[in-house]
N, CA, C and O atoms as a Tripos MOL2 file, in Angstrom:
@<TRIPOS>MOLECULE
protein
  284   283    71     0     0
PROTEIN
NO_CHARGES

@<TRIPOS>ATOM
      1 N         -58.1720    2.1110  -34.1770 N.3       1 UNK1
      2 CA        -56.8010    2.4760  -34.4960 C.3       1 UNK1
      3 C         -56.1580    1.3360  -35.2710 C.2       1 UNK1
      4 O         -56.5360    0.1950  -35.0070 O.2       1 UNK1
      5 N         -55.2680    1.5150  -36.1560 N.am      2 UNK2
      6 CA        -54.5950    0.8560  -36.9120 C.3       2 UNK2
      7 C         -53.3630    0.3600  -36.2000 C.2       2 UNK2
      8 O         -53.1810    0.3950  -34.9830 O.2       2 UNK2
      9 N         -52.4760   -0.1430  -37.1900 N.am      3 UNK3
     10 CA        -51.0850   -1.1400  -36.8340 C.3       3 UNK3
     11 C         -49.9470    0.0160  -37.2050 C.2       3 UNK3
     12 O         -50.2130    0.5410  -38.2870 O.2       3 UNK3
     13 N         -48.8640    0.4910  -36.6390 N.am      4 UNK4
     14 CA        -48.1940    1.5000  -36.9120 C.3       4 UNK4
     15 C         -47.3300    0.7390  -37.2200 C.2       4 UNK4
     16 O         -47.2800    0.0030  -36.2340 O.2       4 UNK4
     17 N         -46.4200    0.3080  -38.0840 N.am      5 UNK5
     18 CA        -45.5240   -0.8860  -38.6740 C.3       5 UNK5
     19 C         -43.9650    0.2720  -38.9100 C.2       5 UNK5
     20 O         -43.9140    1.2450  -39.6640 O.2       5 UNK5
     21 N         -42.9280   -0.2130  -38.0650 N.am      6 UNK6
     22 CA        -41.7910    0.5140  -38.5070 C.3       6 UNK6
     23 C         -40.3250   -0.5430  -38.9130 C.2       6 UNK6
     24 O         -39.8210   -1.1710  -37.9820 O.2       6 UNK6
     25 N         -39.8700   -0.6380  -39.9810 N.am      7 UNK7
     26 CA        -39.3140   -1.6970  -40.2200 C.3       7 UNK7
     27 C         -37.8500   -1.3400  -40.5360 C.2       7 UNK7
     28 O         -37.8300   -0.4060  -41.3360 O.2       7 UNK7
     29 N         -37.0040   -1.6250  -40.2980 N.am      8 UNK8
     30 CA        -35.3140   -1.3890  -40.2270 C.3       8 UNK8
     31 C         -35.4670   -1.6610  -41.5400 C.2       8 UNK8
     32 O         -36.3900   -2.3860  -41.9100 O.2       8 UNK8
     33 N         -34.5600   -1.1000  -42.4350 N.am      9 UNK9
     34 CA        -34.5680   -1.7600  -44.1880 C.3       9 UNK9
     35 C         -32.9830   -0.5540  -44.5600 C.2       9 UNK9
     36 O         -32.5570    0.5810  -44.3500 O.2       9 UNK9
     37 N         -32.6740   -1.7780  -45.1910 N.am     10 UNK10
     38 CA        -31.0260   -1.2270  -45.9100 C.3      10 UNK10
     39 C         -31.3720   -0.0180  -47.1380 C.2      10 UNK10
     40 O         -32.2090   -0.1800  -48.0250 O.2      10 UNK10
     41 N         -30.5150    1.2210  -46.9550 N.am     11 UNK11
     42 CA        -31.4230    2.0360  -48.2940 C.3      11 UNK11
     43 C         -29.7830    2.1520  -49.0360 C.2      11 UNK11
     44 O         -29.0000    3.0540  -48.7370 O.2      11 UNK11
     45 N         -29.5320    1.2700  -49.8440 N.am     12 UNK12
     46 CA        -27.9760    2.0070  -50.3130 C.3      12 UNK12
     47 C         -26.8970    1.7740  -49.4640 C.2      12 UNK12
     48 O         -26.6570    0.6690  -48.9780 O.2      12 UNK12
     49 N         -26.2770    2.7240  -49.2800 N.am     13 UNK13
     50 CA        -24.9940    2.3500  -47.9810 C.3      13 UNK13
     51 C         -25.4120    2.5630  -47.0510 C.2      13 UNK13
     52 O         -24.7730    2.0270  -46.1450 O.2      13 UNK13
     53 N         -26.6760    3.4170  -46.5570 N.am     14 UNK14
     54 CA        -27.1290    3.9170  -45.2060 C.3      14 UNK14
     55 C         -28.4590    2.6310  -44.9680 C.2      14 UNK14
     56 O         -28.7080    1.5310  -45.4600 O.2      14 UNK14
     57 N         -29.1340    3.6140  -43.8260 N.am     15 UNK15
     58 CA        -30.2330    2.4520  -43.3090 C.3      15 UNK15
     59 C         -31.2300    3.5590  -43.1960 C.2      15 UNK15
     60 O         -30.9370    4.7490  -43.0810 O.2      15 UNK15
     61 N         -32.7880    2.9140  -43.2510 N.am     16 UNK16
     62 CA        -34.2790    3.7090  -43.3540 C.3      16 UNK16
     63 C         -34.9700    3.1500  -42.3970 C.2      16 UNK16
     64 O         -34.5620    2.3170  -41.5880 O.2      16 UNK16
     65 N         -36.4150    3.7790  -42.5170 N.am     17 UNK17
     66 CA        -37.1530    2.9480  -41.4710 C.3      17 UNK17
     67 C         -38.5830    3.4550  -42.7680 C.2      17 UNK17
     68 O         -39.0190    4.5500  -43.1210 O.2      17 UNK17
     69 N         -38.9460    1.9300  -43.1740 N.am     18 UNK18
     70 CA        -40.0820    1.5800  -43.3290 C.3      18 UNK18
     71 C         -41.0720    1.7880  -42.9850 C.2      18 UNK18
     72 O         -41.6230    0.7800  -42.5430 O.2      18 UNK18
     73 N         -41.9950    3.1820  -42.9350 N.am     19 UNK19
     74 CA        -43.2480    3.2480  -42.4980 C.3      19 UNK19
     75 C         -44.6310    4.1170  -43.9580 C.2      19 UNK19
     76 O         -44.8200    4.9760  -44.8190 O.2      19 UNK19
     77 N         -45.1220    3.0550  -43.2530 N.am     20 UNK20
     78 CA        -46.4560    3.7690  -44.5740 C.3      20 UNK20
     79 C         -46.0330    3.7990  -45.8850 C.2      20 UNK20
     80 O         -46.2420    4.7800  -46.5990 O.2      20 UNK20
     81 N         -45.1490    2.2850  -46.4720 N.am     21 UNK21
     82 CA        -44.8590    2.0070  -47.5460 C.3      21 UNK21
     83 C         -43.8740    3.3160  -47.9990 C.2      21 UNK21
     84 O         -43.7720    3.3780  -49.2240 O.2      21 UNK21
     85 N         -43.0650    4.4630  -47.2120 N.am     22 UNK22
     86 CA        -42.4220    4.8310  -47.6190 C.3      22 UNK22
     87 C         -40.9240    4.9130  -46.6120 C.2      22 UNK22
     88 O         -40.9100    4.9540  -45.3820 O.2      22 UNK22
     89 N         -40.0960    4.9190  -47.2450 N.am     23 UNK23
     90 CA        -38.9440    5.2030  -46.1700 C.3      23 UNK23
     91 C         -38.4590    6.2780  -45.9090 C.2      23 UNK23
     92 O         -38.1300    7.0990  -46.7650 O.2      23 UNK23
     93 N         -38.3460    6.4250  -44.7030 N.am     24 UNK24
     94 CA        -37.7650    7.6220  -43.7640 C.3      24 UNK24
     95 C         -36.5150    7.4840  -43.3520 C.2      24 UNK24
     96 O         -35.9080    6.4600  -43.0380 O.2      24 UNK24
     97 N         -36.0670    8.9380  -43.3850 N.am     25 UNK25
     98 CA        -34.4790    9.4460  -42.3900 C.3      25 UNK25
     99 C         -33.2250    7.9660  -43.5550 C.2      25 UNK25
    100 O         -33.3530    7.1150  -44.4360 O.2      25 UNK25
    101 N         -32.1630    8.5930  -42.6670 N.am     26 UNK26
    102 CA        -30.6470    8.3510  -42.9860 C.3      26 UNK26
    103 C         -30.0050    8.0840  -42.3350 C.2      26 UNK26
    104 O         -29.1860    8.9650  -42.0770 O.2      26 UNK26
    105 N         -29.8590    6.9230  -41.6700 N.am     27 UNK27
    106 CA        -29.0340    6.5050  -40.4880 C.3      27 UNK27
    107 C         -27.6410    5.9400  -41.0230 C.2      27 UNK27
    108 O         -27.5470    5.4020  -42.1260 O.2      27 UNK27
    109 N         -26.5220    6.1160  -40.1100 N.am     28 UNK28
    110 CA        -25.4330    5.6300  -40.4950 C.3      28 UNK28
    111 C         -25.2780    3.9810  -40.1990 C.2      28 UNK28
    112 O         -24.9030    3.2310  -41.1000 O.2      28 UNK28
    113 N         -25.5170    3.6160  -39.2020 N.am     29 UNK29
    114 CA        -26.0910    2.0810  -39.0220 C.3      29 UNK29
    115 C         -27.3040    1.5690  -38.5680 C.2      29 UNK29
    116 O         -28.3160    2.2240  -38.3160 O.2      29 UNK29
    117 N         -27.1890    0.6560  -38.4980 N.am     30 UNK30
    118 CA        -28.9070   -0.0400  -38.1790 C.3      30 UNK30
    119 C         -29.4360    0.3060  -36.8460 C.2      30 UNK30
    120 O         -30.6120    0.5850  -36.6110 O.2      30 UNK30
    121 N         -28.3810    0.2620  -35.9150 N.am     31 UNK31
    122 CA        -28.7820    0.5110  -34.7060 C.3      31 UNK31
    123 C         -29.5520    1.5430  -34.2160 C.2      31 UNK31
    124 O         -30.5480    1.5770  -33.4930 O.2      31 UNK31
    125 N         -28.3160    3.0750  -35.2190 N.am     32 UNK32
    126 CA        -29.4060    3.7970  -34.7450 C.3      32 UNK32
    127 C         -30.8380    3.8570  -35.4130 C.2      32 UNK32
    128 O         -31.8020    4.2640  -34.7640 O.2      32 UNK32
    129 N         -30.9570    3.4250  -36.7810 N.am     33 UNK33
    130 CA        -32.3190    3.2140  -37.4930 C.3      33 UNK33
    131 C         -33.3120    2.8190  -36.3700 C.2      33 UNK33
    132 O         -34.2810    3.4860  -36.0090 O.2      33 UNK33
    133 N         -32.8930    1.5750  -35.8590 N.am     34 UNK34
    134 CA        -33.7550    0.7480  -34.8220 C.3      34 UNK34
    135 C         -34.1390    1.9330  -33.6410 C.2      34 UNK34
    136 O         -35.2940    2.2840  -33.3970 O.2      34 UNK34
    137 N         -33.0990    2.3890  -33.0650 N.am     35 UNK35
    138 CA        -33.5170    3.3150  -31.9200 C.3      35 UNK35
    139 C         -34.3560    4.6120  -32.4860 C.2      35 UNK35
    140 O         -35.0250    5.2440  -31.6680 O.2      35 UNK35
    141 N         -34.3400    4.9730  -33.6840 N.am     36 UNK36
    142 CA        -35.1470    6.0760  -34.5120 C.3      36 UNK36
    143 C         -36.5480    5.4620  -34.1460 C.2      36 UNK36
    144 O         -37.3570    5.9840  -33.3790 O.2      36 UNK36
    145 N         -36.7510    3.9560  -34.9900 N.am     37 UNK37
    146 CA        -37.9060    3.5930  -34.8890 C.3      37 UNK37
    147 C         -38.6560    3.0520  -33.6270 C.2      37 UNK37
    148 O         -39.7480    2.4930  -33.7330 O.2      37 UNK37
    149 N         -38.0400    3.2360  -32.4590 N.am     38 UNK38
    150 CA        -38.5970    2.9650  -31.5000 C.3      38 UNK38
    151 C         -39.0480    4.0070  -30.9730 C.2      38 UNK38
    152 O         -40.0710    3.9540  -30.2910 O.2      38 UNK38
    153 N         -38.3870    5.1490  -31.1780 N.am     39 UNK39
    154 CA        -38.8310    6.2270  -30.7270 C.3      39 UNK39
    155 C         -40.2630    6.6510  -31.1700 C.2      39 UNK39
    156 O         -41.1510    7.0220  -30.4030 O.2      39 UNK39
    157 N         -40.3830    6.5000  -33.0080 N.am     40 UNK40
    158 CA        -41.7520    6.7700  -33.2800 C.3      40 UNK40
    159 C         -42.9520    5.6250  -32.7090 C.2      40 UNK40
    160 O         -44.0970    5.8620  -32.3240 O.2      40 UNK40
    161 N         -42.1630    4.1880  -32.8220 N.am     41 UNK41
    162 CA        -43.0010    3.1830  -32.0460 C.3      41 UNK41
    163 C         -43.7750    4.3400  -30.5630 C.2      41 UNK41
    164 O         -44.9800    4.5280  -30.4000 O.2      41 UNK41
    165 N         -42.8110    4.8440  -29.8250 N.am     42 UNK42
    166 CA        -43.6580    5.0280  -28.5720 C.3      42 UNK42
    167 C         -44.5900    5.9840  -28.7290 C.2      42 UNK42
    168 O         -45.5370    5.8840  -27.9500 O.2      42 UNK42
    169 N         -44.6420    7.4130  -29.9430 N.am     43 UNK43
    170 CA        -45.0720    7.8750  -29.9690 C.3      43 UNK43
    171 C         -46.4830    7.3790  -30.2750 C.2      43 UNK43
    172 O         -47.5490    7.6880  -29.7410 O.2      43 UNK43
    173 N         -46.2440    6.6140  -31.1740 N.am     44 UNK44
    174 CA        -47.7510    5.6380  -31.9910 C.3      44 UNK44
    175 C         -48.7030    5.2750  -30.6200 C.2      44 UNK44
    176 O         -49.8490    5.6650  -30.3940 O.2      44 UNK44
    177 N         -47.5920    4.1500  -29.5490 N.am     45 UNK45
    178 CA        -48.5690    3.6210  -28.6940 C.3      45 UNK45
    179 C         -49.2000    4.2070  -27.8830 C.2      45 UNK45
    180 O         -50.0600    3.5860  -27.2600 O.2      45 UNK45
    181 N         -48.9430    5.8010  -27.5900 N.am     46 UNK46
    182 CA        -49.2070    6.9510  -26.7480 C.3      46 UNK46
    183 C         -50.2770    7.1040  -27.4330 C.2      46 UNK46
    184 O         -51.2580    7.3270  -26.7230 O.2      46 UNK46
    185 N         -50.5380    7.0620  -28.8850 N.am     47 UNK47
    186 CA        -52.1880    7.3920  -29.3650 C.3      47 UNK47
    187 C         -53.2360    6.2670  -29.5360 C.2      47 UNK47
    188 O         -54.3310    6.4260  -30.0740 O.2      47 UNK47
    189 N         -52.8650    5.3500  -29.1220 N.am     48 UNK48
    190 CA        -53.5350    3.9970  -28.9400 C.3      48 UNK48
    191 C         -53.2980    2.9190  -29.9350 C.2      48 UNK48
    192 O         -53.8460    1.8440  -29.6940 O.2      48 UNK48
    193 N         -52.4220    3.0410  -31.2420 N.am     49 UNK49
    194 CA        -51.9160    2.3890  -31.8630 C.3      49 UNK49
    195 C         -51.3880    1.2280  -31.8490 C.2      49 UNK49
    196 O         -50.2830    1.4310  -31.3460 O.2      49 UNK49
    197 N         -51.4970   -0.1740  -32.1460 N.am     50 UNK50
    198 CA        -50.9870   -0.8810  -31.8700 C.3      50 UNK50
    199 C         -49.5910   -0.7960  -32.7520 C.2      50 UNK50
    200 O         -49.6450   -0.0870  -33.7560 O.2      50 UNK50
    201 N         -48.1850   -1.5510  -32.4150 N.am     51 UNK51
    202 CA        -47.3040   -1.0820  -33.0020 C.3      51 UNK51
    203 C         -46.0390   -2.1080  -33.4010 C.2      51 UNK51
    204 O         -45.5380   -2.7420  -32.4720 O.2      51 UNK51
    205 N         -45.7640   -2.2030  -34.1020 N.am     52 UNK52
    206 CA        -44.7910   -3.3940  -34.4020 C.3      52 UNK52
    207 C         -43.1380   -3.0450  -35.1990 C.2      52 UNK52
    208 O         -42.9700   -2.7710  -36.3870 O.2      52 UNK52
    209 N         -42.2700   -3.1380  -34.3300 N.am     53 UNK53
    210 CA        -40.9660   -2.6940  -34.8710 C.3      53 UNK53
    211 C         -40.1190   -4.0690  -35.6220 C.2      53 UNK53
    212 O         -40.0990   -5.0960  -34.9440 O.2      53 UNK53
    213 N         -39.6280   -4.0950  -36.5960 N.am     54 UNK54
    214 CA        -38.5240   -5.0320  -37.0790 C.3      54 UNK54
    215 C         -37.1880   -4.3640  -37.4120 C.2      54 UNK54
    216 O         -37.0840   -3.1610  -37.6490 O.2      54 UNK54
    217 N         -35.9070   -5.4660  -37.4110 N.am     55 UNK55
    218 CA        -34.7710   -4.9060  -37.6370 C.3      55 UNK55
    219 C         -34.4410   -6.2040  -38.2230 C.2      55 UNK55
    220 O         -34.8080   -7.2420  -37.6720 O.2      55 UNK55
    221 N         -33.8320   -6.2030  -39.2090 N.am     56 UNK56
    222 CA        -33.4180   -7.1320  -40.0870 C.3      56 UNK56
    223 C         -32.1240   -7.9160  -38.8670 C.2      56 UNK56
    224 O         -31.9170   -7.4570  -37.7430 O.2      56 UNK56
    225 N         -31.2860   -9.3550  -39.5540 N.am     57 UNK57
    226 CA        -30.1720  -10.1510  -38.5180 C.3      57 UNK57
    227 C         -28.6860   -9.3960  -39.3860 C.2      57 UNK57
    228 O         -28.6720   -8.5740  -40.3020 O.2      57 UNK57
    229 N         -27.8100   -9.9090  -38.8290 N.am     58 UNK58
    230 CA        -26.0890   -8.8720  -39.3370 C.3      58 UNK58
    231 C         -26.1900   -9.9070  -41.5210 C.2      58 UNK58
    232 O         -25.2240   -9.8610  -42.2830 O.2      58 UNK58
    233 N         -27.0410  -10.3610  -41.7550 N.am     59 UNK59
    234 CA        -27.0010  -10.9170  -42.9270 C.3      59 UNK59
    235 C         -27.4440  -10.0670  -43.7860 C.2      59 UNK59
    236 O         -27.1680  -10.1210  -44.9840 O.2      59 UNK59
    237 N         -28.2210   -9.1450  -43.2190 N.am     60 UNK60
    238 CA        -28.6970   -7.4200  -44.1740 C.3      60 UNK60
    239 C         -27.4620   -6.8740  -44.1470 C.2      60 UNK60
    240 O         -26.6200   -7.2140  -43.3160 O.2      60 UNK60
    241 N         -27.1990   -5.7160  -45.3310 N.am     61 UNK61
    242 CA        -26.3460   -4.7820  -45.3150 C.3      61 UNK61
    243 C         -24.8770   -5.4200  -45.3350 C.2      61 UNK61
    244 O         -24.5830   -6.5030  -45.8420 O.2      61 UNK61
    245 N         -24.0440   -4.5630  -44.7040 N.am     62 UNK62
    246 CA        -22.7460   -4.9470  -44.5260 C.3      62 UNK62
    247 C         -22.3700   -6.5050  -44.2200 C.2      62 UNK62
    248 O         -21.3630   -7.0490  -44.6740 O.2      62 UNK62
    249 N         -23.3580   -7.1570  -43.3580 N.am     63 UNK63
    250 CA        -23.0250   -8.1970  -42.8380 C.3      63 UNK63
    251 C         -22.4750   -7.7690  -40.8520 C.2      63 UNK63
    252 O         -21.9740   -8.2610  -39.8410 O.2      63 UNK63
    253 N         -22.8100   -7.0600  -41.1800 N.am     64 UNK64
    254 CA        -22.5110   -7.3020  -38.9850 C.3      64 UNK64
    255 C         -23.0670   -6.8220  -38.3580 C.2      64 UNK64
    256 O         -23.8900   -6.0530  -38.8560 O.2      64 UNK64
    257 N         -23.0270   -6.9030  -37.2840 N.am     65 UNK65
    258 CA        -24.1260   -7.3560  -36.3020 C.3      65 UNK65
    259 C         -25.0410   -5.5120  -36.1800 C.2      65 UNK65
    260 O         -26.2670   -5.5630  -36.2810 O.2      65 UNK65
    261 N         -24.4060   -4.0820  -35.9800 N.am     66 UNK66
    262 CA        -24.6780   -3.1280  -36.0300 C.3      66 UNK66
    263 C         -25.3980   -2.2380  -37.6710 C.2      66 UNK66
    264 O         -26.2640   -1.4080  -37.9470 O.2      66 UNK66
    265 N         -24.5320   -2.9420  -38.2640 N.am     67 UNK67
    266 CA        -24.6710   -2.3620  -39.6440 C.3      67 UNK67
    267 C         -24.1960   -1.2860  -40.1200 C.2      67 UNK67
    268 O         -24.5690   -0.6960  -41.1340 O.2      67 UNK67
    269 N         -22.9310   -0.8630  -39.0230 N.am     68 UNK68
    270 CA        -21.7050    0.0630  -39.6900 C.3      68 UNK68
    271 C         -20.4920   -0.9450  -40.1320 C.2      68 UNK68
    272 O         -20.3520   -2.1390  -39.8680 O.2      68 UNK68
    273 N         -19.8170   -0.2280  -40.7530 N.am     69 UNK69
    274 CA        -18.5090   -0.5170  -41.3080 C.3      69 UNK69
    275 C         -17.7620   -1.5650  -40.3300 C.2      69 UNK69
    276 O         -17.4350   -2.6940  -40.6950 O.2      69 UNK69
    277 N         -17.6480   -1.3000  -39.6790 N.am     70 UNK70
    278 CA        -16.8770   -2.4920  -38.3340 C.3      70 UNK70
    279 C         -18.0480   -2.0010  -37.2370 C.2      70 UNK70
    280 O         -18.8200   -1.0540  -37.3830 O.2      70 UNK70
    281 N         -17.9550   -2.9240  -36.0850 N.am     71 UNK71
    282 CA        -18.4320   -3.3750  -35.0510 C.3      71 UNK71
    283 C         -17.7030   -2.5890  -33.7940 C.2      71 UNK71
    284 O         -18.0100   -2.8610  -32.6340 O.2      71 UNK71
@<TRIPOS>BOND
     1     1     2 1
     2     2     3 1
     3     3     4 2
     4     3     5 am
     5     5     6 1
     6     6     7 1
     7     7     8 2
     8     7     9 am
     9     9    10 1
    10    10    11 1
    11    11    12 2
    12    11    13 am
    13    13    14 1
    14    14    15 1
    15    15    16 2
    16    15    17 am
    17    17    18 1
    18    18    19 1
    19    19    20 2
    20    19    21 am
    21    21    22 1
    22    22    23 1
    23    23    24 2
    24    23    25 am
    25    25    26 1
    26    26    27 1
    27    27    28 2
    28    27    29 am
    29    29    30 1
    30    30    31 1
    31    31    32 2
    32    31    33 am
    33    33    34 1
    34    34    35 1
    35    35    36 2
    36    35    37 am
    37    37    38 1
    38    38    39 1
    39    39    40 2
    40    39    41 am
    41    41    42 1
    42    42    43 1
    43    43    44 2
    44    43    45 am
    45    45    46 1
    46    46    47 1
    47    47    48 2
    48    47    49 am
    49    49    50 1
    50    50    51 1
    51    51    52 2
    52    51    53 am
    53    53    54 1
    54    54    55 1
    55    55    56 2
    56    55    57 am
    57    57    58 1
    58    58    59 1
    59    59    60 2
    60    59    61 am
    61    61    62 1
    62    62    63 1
    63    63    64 2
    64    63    65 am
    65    65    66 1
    66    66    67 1
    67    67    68 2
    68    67    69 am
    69    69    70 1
    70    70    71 1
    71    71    72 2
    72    71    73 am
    73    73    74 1
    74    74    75 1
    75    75    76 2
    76    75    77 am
    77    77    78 1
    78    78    79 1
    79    79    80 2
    80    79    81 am
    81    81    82 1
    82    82    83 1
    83    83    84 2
    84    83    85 am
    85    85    86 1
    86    86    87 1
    87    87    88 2
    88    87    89 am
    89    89    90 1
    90    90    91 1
    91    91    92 2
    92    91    93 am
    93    93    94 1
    94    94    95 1
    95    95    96 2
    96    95    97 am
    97    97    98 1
    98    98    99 1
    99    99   100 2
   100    99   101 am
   101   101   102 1
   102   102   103 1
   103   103   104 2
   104   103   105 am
   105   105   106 1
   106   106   107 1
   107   107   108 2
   108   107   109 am
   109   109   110 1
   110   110   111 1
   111   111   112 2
   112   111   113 am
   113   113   114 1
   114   114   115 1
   115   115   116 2
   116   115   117 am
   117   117   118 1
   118   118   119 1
   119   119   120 2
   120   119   121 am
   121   121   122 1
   122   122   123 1
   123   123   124 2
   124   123   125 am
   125   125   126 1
   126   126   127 1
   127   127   128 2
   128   127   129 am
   129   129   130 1
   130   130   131 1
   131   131   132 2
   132   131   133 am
   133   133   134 1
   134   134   135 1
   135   135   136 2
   136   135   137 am
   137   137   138 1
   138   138   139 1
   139   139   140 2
   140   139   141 am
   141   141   142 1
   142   142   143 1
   143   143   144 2
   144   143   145 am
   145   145   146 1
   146   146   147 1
   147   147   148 2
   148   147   149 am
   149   149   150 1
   150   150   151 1
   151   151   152 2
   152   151   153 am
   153   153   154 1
   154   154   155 1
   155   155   156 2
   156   155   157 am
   157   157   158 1
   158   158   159 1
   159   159   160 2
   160   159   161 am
   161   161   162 1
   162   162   163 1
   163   163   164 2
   164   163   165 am
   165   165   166 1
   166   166   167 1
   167   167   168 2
   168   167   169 am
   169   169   170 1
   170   170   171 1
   171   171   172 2
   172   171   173 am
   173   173   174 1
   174   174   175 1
   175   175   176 2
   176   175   177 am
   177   177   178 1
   178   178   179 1
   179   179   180 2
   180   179   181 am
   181   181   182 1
   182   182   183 1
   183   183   184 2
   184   183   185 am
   185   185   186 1
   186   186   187 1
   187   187   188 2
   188   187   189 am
   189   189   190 1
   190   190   191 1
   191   191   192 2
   192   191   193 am
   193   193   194 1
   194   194   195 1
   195   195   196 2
   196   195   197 am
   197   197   198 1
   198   198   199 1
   199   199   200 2
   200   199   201 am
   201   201   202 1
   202   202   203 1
   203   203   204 2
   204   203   205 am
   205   205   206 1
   206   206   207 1
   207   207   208 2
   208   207   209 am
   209   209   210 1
   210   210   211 1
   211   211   212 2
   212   211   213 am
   213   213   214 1
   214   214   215 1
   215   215   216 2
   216   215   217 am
   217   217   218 1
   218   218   219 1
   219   219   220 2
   220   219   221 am
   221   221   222 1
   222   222   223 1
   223   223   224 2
   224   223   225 am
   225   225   226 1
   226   226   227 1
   227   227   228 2
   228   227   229 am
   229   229   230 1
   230   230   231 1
   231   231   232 2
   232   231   233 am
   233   233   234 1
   234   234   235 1
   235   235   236 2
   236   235   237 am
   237   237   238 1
   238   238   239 1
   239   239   240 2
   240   239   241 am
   241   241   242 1
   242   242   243 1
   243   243   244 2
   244   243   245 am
   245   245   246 1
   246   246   247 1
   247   247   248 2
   248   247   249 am
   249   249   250 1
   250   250   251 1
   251   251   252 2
   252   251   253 am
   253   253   254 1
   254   254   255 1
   255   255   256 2
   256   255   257 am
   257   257   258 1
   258   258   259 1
   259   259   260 2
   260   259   261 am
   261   261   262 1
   262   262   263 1
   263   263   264 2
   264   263   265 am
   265   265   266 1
   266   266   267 1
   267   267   268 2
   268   267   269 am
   269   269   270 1
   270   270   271 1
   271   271   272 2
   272   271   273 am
   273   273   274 1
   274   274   275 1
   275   275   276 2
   276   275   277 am
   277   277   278 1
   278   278   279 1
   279   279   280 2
   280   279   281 am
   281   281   282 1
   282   282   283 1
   283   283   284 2
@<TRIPOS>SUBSTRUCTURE
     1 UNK1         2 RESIDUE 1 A UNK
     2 UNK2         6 RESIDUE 1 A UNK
     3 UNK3        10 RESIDUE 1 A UNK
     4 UNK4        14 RESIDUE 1 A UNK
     5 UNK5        18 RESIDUE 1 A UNK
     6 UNK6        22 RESIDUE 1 A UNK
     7 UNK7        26 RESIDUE 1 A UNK
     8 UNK8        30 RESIDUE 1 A UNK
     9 UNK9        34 RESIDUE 1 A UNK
    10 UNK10       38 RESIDUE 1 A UNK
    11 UNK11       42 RESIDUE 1 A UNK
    12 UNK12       46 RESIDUE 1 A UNK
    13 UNK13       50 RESIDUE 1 A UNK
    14 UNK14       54 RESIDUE 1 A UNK
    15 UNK15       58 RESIDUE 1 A UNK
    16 UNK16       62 RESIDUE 1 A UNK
    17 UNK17       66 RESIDUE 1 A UNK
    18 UNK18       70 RESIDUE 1 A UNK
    19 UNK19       74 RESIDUE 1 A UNK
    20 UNK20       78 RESIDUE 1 A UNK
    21 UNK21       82 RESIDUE 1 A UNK
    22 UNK22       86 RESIDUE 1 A UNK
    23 UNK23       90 RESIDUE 1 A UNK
    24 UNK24       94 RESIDUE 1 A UNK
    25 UNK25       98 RESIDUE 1 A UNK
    26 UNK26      102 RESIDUE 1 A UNK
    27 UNK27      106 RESIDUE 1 A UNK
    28 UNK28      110 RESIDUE 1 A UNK
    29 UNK29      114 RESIDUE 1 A UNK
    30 UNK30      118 RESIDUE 1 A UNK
    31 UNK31      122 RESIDUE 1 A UNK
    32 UNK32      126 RESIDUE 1 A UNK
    33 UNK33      130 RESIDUE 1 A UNK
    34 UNK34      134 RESIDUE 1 A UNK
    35 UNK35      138 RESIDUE 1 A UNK
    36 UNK36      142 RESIDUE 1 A UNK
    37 UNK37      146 RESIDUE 1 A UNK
    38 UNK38      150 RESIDUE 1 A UNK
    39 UNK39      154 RESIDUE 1 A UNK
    40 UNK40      158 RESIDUE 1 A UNK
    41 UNK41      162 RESIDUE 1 A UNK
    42 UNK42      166 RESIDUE 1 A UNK
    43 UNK43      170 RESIDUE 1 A UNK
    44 UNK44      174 RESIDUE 1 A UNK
    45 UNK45      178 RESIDUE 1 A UNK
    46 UNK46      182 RESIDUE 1 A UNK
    47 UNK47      186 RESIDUE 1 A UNK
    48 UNK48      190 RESIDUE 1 A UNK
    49 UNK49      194 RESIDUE 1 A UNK
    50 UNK50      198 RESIDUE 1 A UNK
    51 UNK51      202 RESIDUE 1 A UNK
    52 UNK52      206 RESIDUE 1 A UNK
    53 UNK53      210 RESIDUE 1 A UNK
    54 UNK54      214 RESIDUE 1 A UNK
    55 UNK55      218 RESIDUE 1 A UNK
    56 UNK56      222 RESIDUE 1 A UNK
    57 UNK57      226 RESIDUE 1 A UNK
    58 UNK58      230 RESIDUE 1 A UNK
    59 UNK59      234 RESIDUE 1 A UNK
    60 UNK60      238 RESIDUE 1 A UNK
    61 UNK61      242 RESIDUE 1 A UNK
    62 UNK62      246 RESIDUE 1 A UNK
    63 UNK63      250 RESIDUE 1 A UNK
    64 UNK64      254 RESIDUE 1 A UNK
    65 UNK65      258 RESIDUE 1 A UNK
    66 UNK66      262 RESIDUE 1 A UNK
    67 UNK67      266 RESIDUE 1 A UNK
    68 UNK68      270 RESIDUE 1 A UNK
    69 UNK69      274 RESIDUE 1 A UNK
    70 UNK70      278 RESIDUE 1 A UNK
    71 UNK71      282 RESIDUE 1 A UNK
């Protein structure tokens, strides 16, 4: 089994998740991006996948800590 890699990444005004060199979904902030990609994270490790999530610091995007408009 391979490395299932899901990576928080700014797409425009919204947020994606980085997988298989393409980006997925439309989140309004990072957070929920992150909780998107954890979700597929668990699915991955359920098939024996090893699995690795990133989320960029509040210095991506807007600048704060969630990655909506205000905090």
């Amino acid at each position: 089994m391979g490395v299932a890699s899901y990576d928080v990444v700014e797409n425009g005004s919204s947020w994606g998740i980085r997988h298989d060199e393409a980006i997925e979904g439309t989140y309004d902030t990072k957070e929920s991006a992150f909780e998107a990609a954890v979700a597929a994270a668990s699915l991955a490790i359920r098939q024996g996948h090893e699995v690795r999530v990133t989320a960029p610091s509040r210095d991506a995007g807007n600048k704060t800590a969630l990655g909506a408009e205000t905090n």
